[in-house]
N, C-alpha and C positions, 0 to 999 in steps of 0.2 A: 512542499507547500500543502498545506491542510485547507481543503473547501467542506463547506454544507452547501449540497445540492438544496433546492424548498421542500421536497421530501423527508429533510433531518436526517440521514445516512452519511454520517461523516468520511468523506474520500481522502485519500493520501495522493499527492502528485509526487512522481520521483523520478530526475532529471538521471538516466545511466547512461553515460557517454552520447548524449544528444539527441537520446529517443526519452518520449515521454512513456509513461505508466503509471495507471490507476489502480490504488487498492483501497480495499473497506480500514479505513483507519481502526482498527479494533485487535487484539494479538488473539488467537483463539484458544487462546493458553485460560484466562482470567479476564479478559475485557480491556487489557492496560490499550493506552494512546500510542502506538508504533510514532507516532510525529516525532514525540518526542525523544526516542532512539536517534542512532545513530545511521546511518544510511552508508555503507563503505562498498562499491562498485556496485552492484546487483540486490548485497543483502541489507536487509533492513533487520535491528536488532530492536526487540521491546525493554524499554530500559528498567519495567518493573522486575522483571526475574531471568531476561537474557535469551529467552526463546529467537529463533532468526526464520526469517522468512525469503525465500528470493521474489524479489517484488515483479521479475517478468515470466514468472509464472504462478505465483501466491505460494509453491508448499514449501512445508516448513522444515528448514535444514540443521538446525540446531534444536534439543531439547529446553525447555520442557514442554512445547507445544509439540503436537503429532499431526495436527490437523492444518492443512492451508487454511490463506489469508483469500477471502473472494478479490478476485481482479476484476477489470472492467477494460471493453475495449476504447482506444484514446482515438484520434485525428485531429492533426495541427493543419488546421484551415486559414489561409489568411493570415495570420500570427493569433490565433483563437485555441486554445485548447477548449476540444468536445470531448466529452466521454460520454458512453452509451451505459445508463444506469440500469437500463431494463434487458441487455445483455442476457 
């Protein structure tokens, strides 16, 4: 699930076997949308050129990005997901 906090920094929510995780929607390859990828157990693939990221912990495991995805930490309160932007 893709949120905008009111700050405009587009987050990624990503469901891995019943724990939540947040990351900065952006690949740090060229800026493409991870949303829009594929998500298969842990990785999240950016579907503009294929870079992969593990979303519980941002770095990146496939080329051609080198560089991790910022994560952010999550708490499921109540049935609320929170994430901590200023992490």
């Amino acid at each position: 699930m893709r949120v905008t906090p009111r700050r405009g920094e587009h987050v990624l929510l990503c469901n891995v076997g019943g724990s939540i995780y947040a990351v900065r929607d952006m690949c740090t390859h060229d800026g493409g949308i991870l949303g829009f990828g594929d998500l298969k157990e842990e990785v999240i693939e950016c579907p503009r050129h294929g870079a992969k990221f593990d979303v519980t912990t941002g770095k990146a495991v496939a080329p051609p990005a080198t560089a991790p995805i910022r994560t952010y930490p999550v708490r499921v309160q109540d049935g609320q997901i929170e994430v901590d932007l200023d992490a």
